[in-house]
N, C-alpha and C positions, 0 to 999 in steps of 0.2 A: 595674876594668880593670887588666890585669897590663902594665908597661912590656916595649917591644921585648929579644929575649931575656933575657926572664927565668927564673929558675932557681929550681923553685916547691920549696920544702921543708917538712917536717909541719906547722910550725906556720902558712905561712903558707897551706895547703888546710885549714885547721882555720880559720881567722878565716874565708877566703872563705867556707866551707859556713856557719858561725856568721854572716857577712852577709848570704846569703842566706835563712836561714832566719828574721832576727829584719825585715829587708826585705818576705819573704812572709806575715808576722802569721798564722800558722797555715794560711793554705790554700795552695793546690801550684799552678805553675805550669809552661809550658812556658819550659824555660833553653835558648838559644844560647852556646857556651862557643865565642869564637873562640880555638884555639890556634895561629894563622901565626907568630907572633913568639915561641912557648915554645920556650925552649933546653933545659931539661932539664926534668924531673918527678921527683924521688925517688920510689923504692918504698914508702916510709910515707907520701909523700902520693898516689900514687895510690890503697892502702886507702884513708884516708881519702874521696876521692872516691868510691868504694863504696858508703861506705855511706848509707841512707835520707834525704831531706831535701825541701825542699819544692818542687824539680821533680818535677812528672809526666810528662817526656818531655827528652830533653836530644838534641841536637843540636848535634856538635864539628865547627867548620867549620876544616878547611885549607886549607892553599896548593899544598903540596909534596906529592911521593911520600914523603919524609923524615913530613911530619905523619899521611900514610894508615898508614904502620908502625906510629907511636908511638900512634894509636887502636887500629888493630889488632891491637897489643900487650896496647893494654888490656884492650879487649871480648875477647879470646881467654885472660886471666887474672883481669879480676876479674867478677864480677856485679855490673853496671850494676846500679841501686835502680830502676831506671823504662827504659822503651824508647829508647834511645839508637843514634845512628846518626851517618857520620861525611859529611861533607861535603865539595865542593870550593866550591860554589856558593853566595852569602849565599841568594838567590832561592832555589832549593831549600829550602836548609835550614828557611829562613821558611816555607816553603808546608808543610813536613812538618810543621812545631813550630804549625802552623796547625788541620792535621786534628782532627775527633773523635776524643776520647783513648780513644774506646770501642770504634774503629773499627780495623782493623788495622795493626802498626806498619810 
């Protein structure tokens, strides 16, 4: 869990992914990534979040029209590793991150 604005840079989206992946012991799960309280995201850690890990579906839940940009930013520049979608709603977002991963995003 990232403290209220916080201001994520390479290294510390390089431990989160290295948490989560040593967390998911090899199999893939569906990840909720609330960002309401991320103040910034640097450009080498968004790569970072790019690339491959052990979610198979990711679902970034906002608050703001501010948070819809800065996802929209992303999914429009990097390729998401898995079907990614962004959210206002926890409800939603759970019932998406819920579906058959075989089923349509």
């Amino acid at each position: 869990m990232w403290n209220p604005r916080v201001r994520i840079e390479v290294q510390d989206a390089r431990a989160a992914m290295t948490a989560v992946n040593t967390v998911a012991c090899g199999a893939e799960y569906p990840m909720l990534v609330d960002m309401a309280t991320t103040e910034h995201v640097a450009r080498e850690a968004r790569a970072v979040f790019s690339i491959p890990c052990a979610a198979n579906r990711i679902a970034l839940l906002g608050a703001s029209p501010v948070d819809r940009v800065i996802a929209n930013f992303f999914l429009n520049v990097h390729i998401p590793p898995c079907p990614t979608r962004f959210f206002t709603s926890r409800d939603d977002a759970l019932t998406w991150l819920a579906r058959d991963t075989d089923g349509p995003s």
